[in-house]
C-alpha positions in Angstrom: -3.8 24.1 -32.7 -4.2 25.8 -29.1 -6.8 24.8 -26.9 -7.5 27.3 -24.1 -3.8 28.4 -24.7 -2.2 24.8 -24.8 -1.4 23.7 -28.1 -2.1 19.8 -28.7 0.8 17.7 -28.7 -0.7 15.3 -31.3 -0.7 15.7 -34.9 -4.2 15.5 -36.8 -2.9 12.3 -38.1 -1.4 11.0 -34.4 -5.0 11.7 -32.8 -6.8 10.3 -36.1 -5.1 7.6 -35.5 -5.5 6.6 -31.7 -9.1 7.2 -31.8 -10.0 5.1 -35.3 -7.4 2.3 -34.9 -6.4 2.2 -31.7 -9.6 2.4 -29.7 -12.1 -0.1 -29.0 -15.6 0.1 -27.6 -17.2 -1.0 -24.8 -20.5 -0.7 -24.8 -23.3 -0.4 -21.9 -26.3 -1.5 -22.0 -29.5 0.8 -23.2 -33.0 0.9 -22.6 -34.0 -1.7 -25.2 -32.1 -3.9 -23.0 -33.8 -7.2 -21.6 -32.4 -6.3 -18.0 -33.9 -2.7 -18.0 -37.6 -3.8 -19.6 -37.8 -6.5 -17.2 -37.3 -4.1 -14.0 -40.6 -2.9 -12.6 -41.5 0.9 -12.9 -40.1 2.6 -10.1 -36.8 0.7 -10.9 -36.5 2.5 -14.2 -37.1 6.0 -13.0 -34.6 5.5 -10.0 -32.0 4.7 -12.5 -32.3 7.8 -14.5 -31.2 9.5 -10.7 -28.6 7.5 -9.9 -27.2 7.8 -13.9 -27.4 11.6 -13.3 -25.3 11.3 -10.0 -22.8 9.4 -11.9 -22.3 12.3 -14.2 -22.1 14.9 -11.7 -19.3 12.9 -9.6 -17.4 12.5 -13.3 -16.8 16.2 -13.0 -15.2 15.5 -9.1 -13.3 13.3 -10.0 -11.6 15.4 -13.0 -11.2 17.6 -10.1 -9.4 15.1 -8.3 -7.2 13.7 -11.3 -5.7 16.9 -12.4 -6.5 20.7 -11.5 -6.7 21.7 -15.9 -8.9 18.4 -16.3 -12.7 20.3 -16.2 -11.6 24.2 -17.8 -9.7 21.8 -20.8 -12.3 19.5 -21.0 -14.6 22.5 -21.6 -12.4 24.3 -24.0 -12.3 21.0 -25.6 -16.3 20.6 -26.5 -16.5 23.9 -27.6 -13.8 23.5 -30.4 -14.7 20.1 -31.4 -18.1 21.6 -32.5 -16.2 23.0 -36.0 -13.1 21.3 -35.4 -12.3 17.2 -36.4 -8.9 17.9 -34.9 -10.2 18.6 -31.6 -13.2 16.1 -31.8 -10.6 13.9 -31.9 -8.6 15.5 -29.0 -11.7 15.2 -27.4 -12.1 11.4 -27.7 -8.9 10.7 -26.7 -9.4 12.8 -23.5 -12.8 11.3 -22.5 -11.0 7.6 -23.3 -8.5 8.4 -20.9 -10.7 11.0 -18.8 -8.1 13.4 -18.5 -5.8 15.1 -20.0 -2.9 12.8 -19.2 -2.9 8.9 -18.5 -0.3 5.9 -19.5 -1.7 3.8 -21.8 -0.2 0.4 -20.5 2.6 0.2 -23.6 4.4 3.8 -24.4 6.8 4.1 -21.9 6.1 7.6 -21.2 2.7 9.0 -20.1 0.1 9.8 -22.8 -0.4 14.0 -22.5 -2.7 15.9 -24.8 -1.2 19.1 -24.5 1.9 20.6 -24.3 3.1 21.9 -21.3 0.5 19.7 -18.9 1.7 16.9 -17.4 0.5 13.7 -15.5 1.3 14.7 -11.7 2.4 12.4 -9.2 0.4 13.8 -7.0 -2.9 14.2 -8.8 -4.8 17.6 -7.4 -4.6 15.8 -4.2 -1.7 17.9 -3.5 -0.2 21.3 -4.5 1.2 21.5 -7.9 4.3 22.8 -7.0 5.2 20.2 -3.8 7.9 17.9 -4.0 7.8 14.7 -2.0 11.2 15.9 0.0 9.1 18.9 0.8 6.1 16.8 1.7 7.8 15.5 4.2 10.3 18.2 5.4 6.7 20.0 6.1 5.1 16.9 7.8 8.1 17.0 10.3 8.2 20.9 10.8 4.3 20.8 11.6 4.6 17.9 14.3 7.4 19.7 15.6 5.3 22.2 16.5 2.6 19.5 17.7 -0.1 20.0 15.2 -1.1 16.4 15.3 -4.6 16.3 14.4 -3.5 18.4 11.4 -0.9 16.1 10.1 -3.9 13.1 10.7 -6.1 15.4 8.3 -3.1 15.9 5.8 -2.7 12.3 5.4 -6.6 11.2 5.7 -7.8 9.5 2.6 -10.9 11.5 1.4 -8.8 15.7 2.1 -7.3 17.6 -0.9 -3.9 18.9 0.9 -3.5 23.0 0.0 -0.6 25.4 1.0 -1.7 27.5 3.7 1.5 29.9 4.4 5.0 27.5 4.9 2.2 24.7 6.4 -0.4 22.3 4.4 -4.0 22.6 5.3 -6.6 19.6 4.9 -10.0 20.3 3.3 -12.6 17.5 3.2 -13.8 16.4 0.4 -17.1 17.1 1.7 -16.3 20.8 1.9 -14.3 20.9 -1.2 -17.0 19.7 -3.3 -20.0 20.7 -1.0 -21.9 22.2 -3.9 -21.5 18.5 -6.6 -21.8 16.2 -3.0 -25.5 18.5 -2.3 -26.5 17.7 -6.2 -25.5 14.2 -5.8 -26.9 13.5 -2.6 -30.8 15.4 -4.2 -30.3 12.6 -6.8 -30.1 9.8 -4.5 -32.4 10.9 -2.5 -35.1 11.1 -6.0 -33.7 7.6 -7.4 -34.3 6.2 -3.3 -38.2 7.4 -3.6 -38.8 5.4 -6.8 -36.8 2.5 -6.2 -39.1 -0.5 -5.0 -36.6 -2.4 -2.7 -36.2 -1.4 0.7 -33.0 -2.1 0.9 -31.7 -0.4 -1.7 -33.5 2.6 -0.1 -32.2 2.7 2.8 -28.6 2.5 1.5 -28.8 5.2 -0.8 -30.4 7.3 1.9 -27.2 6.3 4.0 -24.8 7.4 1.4 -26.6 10.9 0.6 -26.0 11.4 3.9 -22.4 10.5 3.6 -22.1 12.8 1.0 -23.6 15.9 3.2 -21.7 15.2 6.4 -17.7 15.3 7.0 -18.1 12.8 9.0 -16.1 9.8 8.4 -18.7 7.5 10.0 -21.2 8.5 7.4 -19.5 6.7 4.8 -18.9 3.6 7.5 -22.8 3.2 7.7 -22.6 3.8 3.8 -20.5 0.9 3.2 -22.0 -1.0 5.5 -25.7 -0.6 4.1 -24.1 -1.2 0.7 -22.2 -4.6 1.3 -25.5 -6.3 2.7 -27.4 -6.2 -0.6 -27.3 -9.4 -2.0 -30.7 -9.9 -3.9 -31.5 -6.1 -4.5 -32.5 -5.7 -8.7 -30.3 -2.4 -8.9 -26.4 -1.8 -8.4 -25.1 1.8 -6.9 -21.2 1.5 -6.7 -19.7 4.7 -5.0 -15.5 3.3 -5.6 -13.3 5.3 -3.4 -9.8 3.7 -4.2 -6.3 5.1 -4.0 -4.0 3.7 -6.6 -3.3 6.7 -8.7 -1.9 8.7 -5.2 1.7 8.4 -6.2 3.0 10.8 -3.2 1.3 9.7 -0.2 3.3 6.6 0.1 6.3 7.8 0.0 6.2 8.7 3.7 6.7 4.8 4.4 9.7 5.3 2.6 11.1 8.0 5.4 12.2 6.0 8.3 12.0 8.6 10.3 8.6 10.2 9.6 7.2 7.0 9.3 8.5 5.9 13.1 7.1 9.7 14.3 3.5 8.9 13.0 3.8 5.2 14.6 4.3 6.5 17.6 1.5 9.2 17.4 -1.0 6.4 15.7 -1.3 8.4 12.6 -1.8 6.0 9.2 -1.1 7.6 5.8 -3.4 6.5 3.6 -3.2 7.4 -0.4 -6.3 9.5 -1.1 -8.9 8.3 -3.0 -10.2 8.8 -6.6 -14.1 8.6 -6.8 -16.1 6.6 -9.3 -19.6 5.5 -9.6 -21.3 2.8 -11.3 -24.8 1.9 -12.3 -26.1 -1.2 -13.2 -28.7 -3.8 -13.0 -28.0 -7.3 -10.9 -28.0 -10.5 -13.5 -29.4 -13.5 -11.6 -27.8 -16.1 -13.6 -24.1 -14.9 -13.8 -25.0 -14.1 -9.6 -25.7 -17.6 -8.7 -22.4 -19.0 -10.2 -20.7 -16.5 -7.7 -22.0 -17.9 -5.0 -21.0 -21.0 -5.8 -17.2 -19.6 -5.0 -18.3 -17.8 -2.5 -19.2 -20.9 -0.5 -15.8 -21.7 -0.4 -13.7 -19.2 1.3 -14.0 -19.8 4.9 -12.3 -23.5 4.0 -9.9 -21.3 1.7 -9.1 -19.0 4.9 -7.9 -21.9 6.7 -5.7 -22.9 3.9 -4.0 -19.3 3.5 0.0 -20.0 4.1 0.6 -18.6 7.5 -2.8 -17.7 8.2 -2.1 -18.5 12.5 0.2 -15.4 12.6 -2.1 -12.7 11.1 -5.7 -11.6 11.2 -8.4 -12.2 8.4 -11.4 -10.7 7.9 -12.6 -14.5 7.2 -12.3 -17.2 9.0 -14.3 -20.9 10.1 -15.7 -19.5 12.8 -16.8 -16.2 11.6 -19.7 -15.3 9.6 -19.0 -14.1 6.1 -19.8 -10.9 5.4 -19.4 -10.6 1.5 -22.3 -10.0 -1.5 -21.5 -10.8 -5.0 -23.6 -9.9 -7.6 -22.9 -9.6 -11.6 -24.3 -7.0 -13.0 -25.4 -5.5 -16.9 -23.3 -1.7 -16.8 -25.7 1.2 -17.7 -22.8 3.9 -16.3 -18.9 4.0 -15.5 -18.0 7.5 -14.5 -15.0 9.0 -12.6 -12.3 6.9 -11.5 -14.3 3.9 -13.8 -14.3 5.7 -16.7 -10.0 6.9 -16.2 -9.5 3.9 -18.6 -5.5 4.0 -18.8 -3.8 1.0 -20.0 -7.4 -1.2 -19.3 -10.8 -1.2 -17.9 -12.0 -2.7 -14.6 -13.7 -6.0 -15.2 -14.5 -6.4 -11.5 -13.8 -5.1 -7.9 -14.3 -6.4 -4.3 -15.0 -3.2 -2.2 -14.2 -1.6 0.3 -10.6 -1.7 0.1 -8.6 -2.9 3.3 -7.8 0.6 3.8 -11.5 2.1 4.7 -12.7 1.9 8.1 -15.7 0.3 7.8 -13.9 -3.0 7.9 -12.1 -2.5 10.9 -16.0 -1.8 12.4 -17.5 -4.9 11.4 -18.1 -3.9 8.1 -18.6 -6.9 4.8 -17.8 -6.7 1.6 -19.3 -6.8 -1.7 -17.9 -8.0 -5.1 -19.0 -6.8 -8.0 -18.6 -7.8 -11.7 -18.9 -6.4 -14.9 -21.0 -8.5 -18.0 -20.6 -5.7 -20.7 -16.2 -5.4 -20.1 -15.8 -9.4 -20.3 -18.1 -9.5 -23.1 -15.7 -6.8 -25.5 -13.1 -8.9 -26.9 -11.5 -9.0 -30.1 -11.1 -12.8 -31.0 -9.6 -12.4 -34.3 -6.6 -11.0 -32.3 -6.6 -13.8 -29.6 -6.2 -16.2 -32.9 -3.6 -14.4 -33.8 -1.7 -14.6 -30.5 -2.3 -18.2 -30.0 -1.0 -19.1 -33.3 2.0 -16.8 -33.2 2.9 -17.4 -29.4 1.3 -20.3 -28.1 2.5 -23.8 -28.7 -0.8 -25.5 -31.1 -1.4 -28.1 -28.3 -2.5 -25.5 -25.5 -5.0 -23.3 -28.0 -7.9 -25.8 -26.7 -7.3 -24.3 -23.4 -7.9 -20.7 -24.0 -11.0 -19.7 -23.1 -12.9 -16.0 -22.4 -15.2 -17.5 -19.5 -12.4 -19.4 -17.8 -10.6 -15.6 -17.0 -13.8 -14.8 -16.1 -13.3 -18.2 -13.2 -9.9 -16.8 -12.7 -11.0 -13.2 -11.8 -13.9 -14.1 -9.4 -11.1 -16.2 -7.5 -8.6 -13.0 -7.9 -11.9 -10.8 -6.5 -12.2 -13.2 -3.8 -8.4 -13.5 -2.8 -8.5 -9.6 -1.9 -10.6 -10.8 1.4 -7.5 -13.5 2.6 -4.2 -12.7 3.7 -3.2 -10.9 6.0 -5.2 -7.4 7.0 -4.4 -3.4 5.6 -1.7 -3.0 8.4 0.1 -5.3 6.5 -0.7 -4.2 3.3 0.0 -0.2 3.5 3.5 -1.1 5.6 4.6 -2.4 2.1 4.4 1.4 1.3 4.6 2.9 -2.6 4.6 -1.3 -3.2 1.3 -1.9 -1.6 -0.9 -2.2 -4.4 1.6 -4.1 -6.6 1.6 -7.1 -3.9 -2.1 -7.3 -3.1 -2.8 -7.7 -6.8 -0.2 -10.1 -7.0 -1.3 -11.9 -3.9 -5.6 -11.9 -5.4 -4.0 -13.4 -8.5 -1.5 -16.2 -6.3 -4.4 -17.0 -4.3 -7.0 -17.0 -7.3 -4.4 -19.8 -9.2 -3.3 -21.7 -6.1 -6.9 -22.1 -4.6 -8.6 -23.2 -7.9 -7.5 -27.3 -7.1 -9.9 -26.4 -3.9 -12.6 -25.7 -6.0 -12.4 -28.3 -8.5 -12.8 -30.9 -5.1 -15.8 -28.9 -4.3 -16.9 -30.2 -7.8 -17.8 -26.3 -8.6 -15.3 -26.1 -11.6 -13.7 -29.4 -13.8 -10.4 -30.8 -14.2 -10.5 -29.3 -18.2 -12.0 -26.1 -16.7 -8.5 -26.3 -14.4 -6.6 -26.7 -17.1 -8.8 -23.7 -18.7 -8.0 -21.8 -16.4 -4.0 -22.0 -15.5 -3.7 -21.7 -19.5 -5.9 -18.8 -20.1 -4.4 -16.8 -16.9 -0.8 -17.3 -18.5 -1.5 -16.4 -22.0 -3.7 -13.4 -21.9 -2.1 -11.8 -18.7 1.3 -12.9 -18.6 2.3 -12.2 -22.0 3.2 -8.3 -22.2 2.6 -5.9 -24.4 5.1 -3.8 -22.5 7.5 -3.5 -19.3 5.3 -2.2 -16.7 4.7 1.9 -15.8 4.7 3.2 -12.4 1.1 2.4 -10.9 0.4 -0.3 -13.0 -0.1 -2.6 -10.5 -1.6 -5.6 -12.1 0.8 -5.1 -14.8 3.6 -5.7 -12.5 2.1 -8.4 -10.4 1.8 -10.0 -14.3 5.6 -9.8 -14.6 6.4 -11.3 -11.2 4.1 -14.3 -11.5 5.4 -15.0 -15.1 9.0 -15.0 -14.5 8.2 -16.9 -11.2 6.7 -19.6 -12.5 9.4 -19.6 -15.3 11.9 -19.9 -12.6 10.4 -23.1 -11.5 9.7 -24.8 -15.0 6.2 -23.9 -15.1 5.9 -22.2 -18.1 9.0 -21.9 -21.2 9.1 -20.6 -24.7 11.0 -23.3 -27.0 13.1 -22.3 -29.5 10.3 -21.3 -32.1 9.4 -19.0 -29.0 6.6 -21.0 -28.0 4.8 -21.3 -25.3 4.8 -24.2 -22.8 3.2 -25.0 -19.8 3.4 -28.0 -17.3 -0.5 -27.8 -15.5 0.8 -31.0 -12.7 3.5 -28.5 -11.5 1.1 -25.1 -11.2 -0.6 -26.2 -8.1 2.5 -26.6 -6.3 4.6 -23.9 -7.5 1.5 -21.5 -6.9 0.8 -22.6 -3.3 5.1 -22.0 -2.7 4.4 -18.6 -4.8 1.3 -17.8 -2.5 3.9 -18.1 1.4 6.4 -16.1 -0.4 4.3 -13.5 -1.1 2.3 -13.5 2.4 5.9 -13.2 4.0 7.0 -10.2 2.1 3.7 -8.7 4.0 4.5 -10.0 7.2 7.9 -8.4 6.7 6.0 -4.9 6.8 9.0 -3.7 4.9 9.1 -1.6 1.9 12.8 -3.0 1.0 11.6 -6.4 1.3 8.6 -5.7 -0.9 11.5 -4.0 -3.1 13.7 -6.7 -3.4 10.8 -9.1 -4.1 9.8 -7.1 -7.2 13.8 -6.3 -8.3 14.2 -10.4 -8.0 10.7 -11.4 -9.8 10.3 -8.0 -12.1 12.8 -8.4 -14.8 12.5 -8.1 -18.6 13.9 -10.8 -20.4 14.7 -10.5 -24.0 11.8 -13.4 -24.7 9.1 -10.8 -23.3 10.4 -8.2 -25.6 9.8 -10.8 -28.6 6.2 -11.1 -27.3 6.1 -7.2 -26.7 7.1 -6.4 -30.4 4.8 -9.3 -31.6 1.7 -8.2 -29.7 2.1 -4.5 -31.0 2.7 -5.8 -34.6 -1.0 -6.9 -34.0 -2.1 -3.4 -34.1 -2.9 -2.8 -30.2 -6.1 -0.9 -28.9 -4.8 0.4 -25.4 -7.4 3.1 -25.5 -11.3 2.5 -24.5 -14.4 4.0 -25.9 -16.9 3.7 -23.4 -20.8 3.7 -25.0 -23.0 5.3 -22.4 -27.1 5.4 -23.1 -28.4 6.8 -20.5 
């Protein structure tokens, strides 16, 4: 069957398949919802604006993803109307959001139709350009000292488009000028109703963001947004960068990386867009603050922390919100489900500028992902891969405890100079450093008496057995995937965990602290290094496949394995 000229690469039987046994929902919350009917008045109609800006910024960040995203998309609603075949297609596009995505366990990309392909560079870049040229055109354009347009070409919110043998920068502002105006209206409506003043004010900062190309716009945006800590609605605008494959590569160049040093010019991946919508839960909020009381004490703990700068610190004040929040909306970038679904984020990343001027932060979690799990599977995992002594330790709200330490770990370490120098492996050690820090610094918060010496346990076991057991060696950009594989075979190394020889596992919870805290210094020294080789070697020591993951890889998929995500949307 063609679709807009592309014939589907799947059977009817392949696509019958992925989307009635191989994809699970998760499903928001509606109107009938305790959380909505306890909002007051003007709270319910602002969300109907900021659901409707959510939708609009979907269709940006298609844009962004892949230039056939929206006109295949289209081409794909209209057939599914007298077609099952492409209703199907359909659901398996809107699960990934796109017409190509990896799906965390085929080894190549998941792609719809024949003929279009997952690019490395998203629509963030010509088609057509090849990192070699990237670069090649990078040099030739500072050659002829056209600096401030190399510093647009490698900004974080420009699409990159030829412009005769040169790249031109367009802003995302001006790319999407008309969807950014729409979006902004919406705020602006939702900021009207809503009944906290707060909250106004924020989304009358970030309309404006979305108006102006003007970087500081979305500084005072981000600003506004991390200071809302008791505010009854949640407005996420995620600008994050992992799926920019060809950006990084420059720190790969010695040569072009060293010219833009010495000019002061940063590339930074460009971002994807998402937006969520949701409404605070006061219960799951004040358990996060319970952590969050922690991590100035945590700072001072950090291995190496006197030869690098943190963004917390004992004598600073701590400029992070956390809030847990029931999902009405996941669109764009949230709803690119690929292999997973987020189940929380601490924004903004270490890459946006509103840090470096003073900016907080503000974690955010997500009740209605944790809550969609399939525990009949979990059974089956512990009893076919888990030695019968450590099933009392698995348990769904002690990865909950794990992630808000990962969430918090993002804020330590050492600062996004660091980070980006790592290059294409940026994103693989951050993740692995949240997840280091989030195991190493639990023992703190046991002595704090926020967490038990069973919930300890709870939590070393649960972290190994639901993220360390693969279903499959990691793809390129699957960054918590990988950090997985280097913690397991770490901690593997130094008799932490072992299978026996009914390919069991094992776990010694008196040896985690220690072996985490080493595991933490070696990490936070690769990003000292600033060196993409030593970041490289890291991950070629710590990133091998073993022939007892390949026994838990075949086992898991024997399961019958849902790496494709339905999300339910009300609104």
């Amino acid at each position: 069957m063609k679709i807009n000229g592309f014939t589907l690469k799947y059977s009817p039987e392949e696509l019958a398949h992925k989307v009635n046994e191989q994809m699970r929902p998760v499903v928001l919350i509606d109107q009938n919802h305790e959380a909505f009917q306890n909002l007051k008045d003007g709270d319910k109609k602002a969300l109907q604006y900021l659901v409707n800006a959510a939708k609009i910024m979907n269709d940006v960040a298609l844009e962004l993803d892949h230039p056939m995203n929206l006109v295949q998309k289209q081409a794909l609603e209209v057939a599914a109307a007298d077609s099952a075949y492409a209703a199907d297609a359909l659901k398996l596009f809107n699960s990934l959001n796109g017409v190509a995505g990896h799906n965390g366990i085929d080894p190549e990309p998941v792609e719809i139709f024949e003929g279009i392909h997952l690019l490395k560079g998203g629509n963030f870049y010509p088609q057509d350009l090849s990192e070699e040229e990237l670069h090649r055109i990078l040099h030739q354009m500072l050659d002829q000292n056209k600096v401030d347009e190399v510093r647009l070409i490698l900004s974080a919110r420009t699409i990159v488009r030829r412009e005769g043998d040169e790249l031109k920068a367009i802003d995302y502002t001006e790319y999407f000028a008309d969807e950014f105006s729409e979006i902004a209206n919406e705020l602006e409506c939702a900021a009207h109703y809503a009944t906290d003043d707060l909250f106004k004010d924020y989304l009358g900062w970030q309309a404006q963001a979305f108006l102006q190309n003007n970087p500081q716009m979305d500084i005072l945006a981000d600003k506004h947004w991390a200071k809302m800590q008791d505010t009854a609605l949640e407005f996420t605008v995620s600008r994050e960068n992992y799926d920019d494959q060809m950006t990084p590569t420059i720190f790969s160049n010695e040569l072009l990386k060293n010219r833009l040093e010495k000019l002061h010019i940063a590339p930074v991946p460009k971002d994807k867009i998402g937006i969520r919508v949701g409404i605070v839960n006061a219960a799951g909020t004040e358990l996060l603050l319970q952590f969050k009381d922690e991590m100035r004490q945590l700072a001072g703990l950090m291995p190496r922390a006197e030869q690098y700068h943190q963004s917390v610190g004992a004598d600073k004040d701590l400029k992070q919100t956390m809030v847990d929040v029931d999902i009405i909306a996941l669109t764009g970038d949230y709803a690119m489900c690929r292999g997973g679904i987020t189940l929380a984020q601490n924004l903004p990343n270490n890459d946006k500028p509103a840090l470096a001027h003073g900016g907080g932060r503000r974690n955010v979690y997500h009740r209605q992902v944790r809550l969609s799990r399939d525990e009949e599977k979990i059974h089956k995992i512990l009893q076919g891969l888990v030695a019968p002594q450590f099933h009392q330790y698995y348990d769904e709200e002690a990865d909950h405890l794990f992630t808000i330490g990962h969430e918090n770990g993002h804020t330590l370490g050492p600062d996004s100079s660091y980070q980006t120098a790592v290059g294409i492996y940026q994103h693989i050690i951050e993740e692995h450093k949240a997840d280091v820090i989030a195991a190493a610094m639990m023992p703190e918060y046991v002595k704090a008496g926020i967490i038990s010496e069973e919930q300890l346990k709870k939590i070393y076991a649960t972290w190994i057995i639901k993220r360390h057991l693969p279903l499959a060696y990691p793809k390129d950009g699957e960054a918590h995937r990988m950090a997985d594989l280097l913690e397991y075979n770490y901690l593997a190394k130094h008799n932490v965990v072992w299978f026996d020889d009914d390919k069991k596992l094992h776990m010694d919870f008196a040896l985690m602290p220690s072996v985490c805290r080493k595991m933490l210094g070696d990490i936070i020294d690769v990003q000292l290094a600033k060196s993409p080789a030593a970041a490289k070697a890291y991950i070629d020591q710590y990133g091998q496949w073993s022939d007892i993951l390949e026994y838990v890889s075949v086992f898991k998929k024997k399961l019958g394995v849902k790496p494709y995500i339905d999300i339910q949307m009300f609104f």
